[in-house]
C-alpha positions as CSV (number, residue, x, y, z in Angstrom):
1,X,116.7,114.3,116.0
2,X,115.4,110.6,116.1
3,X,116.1,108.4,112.8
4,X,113.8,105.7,114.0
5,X,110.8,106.6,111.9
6,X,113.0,107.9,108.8
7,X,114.7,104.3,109.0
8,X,111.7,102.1,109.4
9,X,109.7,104.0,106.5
10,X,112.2,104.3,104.3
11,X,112.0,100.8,102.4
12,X,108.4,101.1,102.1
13,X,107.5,103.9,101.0
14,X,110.4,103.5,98.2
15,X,108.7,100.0,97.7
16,X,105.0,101.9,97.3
17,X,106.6,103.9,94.8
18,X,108.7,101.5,92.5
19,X,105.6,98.7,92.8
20,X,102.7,102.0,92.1
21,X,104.4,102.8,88.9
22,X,104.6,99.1,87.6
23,X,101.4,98.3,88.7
24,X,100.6,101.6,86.9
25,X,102.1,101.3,83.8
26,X,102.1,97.5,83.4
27,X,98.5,96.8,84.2
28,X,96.4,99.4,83.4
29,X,93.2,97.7,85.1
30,X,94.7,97.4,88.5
31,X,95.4,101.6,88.4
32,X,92.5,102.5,91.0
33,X,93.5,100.0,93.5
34,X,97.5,100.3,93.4
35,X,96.4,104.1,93.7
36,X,94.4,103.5,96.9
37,X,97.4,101.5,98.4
38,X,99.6,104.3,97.7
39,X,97.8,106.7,99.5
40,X,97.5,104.7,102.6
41,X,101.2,104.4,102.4
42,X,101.2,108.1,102.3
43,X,98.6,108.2,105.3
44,X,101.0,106.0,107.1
45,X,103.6,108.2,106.4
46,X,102.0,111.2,107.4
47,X,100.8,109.9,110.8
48,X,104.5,108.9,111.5
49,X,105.9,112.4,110.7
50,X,103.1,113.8,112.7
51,X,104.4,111.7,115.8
52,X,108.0,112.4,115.4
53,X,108.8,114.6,112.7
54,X,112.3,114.8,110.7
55,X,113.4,116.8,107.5
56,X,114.1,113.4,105.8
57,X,110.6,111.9,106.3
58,X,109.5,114.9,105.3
59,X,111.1,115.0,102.0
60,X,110.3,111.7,101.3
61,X,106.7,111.7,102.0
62,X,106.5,115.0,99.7
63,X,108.3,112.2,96.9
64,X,105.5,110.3,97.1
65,X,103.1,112.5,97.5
66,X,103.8,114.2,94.3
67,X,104.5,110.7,92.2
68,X,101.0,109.4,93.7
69,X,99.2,112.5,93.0
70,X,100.9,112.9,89.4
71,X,99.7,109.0,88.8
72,X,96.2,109.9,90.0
73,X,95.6,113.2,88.0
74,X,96.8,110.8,84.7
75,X,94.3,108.3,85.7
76,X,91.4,110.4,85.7
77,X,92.6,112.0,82.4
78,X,92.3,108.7,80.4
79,X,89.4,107.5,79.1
80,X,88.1,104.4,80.5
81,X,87.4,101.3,77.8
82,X,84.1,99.7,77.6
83,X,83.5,96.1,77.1
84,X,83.9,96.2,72.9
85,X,86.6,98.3,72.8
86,X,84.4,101.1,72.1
87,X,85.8,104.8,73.9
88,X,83.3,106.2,76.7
């Protein structure tokens, strides 16, 4: 099978993972928009294995899929501040 698309997704995707979970748990008002760039990454991802797939990919876009959708679920569990500090 061809490595090509394993090899040349491979750093970013590890990249959307490590910088999603800092962005997530260092700046908590950035969350929404470092989880909208994740799940491009994962719609890039998917559209490569869809052209040429490969067990690897594969696992590795599950990876992220499951961190990103873990991250989102926690997201919409907290409670959003409003300006005061008063709970919503």
């Amino acid at each position: 099978m061809d490595q090509g698309m394993l090899n040349a997704l491979v750093l970013p995707l590890l990249f959307s993972l490590c910088g999603g979970l800092y962005l997530y748990v260092r700046f908590p008002e950035r969350r929404p928009r470092a989880l909208l760039i994740m799940t491009l990454f994962q719609l890039v991802g998917a559209y490569a294995y869809a052209t040429a797939p490969n067990d690897g990919l594969f696992g590795l876009l599950v990876l992220h899929a499951a961190v990103a959708f873990v991250l989102l679920v926690r997201h919409l569990q907290t409670p959003t501040l409003l300006v005061g500090g008063a709970q919503q």
